[in-house]
VOBA-1610 file (N, C-alpha, C; in pm, whole numbers, padded with zeros to 5 digits, always signed):
BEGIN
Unk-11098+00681+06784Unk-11006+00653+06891Unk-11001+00502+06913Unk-10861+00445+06915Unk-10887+00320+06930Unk-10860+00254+07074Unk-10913+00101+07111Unk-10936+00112+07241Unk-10898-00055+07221Unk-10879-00076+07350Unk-10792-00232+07336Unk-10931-00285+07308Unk-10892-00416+07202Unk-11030-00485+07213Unk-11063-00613+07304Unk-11199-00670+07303Unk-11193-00805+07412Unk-11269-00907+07319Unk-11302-01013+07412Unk-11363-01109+07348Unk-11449-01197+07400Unk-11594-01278+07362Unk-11663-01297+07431Unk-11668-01429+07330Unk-11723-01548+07388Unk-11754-01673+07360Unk-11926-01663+07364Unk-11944-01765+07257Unk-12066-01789+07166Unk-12125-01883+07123Unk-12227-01940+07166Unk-12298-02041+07057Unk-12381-02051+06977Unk-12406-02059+06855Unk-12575-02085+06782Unk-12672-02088+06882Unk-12677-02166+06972Unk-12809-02232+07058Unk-12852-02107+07138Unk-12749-02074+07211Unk-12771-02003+07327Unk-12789-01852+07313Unk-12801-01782+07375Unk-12837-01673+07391Unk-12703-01570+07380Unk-12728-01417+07385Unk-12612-01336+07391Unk-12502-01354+07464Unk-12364-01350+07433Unk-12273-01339+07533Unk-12289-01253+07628Unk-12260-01273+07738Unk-12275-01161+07863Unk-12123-01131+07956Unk-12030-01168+07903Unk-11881-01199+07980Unk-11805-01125+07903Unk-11724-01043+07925Unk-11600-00990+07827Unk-11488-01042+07885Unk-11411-01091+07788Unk-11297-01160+07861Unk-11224-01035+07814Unk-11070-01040+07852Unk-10945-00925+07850Unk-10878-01027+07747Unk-10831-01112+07748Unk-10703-01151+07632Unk-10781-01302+07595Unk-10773-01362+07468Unk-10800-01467+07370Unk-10804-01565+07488Unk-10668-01588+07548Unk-10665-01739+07637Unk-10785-01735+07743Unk-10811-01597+07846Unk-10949-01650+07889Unk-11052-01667+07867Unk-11126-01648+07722Unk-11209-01664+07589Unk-11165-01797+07645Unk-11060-01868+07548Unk-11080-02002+07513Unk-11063-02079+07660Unk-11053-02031+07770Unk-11041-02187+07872Unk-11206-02115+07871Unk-11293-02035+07861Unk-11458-02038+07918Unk-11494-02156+07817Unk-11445-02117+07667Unk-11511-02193+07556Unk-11424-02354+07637Unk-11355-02358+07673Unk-11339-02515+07710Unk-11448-02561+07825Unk-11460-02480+07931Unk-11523-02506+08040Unk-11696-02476+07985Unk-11763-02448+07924Unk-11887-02473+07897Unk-11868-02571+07771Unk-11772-02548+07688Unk-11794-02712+07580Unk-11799-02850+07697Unk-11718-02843+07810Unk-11712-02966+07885Unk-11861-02977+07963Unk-11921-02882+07987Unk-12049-02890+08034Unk-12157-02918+07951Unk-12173-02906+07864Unk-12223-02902+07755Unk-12199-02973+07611Unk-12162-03096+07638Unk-12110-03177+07540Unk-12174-03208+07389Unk-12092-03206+07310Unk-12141-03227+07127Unk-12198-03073+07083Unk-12191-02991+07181Unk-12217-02817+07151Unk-12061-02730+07119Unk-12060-02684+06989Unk-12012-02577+06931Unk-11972-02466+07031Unk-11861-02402+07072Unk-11859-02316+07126Unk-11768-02229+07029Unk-11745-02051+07036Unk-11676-01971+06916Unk-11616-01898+07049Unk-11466-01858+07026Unk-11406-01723+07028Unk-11426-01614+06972Unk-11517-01524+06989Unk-11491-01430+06916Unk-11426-01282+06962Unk-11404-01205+06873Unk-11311-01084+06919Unk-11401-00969+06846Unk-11379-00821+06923Unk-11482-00756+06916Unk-11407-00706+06829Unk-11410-00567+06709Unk-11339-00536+06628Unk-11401-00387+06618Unk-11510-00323+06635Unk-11590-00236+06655Unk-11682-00240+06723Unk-11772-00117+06848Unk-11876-00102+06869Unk-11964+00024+06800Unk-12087+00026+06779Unk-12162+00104+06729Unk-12273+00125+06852Unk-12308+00288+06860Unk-12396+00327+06933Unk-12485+00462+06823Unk-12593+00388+06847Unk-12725+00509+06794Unk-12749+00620+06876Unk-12699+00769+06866Unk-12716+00867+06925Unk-12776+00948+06865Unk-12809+01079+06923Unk-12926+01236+06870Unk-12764+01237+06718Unk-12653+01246+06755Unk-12553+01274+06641Unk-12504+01229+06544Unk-12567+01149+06483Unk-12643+01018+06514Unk-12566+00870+06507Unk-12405+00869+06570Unk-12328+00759+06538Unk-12213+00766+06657Unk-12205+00672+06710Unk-12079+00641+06804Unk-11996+00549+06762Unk-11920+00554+06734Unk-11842+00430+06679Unk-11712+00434+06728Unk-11676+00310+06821Unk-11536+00277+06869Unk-11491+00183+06769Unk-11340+00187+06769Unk-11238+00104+06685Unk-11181+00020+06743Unk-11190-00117+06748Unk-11124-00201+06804Unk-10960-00258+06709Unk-10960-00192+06620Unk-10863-00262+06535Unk-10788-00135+06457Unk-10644-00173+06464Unk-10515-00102+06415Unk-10541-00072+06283Unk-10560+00005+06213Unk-10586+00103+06055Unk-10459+00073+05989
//
């Protein structure tokens, strides 16, 4: 079943994303607003494309992307 996907911003340094944004542009103004805090640091857009969950059945898998 497919399900709209989102997107969360990322760096090497730092730790897990914890924010889901809804559409690309509020991804990229976070990735602007912590690159400005955080200067000469890498920030990524990324977009989710699948999730996977370990169950007793033993697989959950959502589709983020059009087949």
């Amino acid at each position: 079943m497919e399900q709209e996907s989102f997107y969360v911003v990322w760096n090497q340094r730092g730790g897990n994303p914890i924010k889901r944004h809804n559409t690309c542009e509020e991804a990229r103004q976070e990735a602007r607003r912590l690159s400005q805090e955080n200067p000469c640091i890498e920030f990524f857009v990324l977009r989710a494309v699948e999730g996977i969950t370990y169950r007793e059945d033993p697989w959950r898998i959502r589709s983020f992307c059009k087949k």
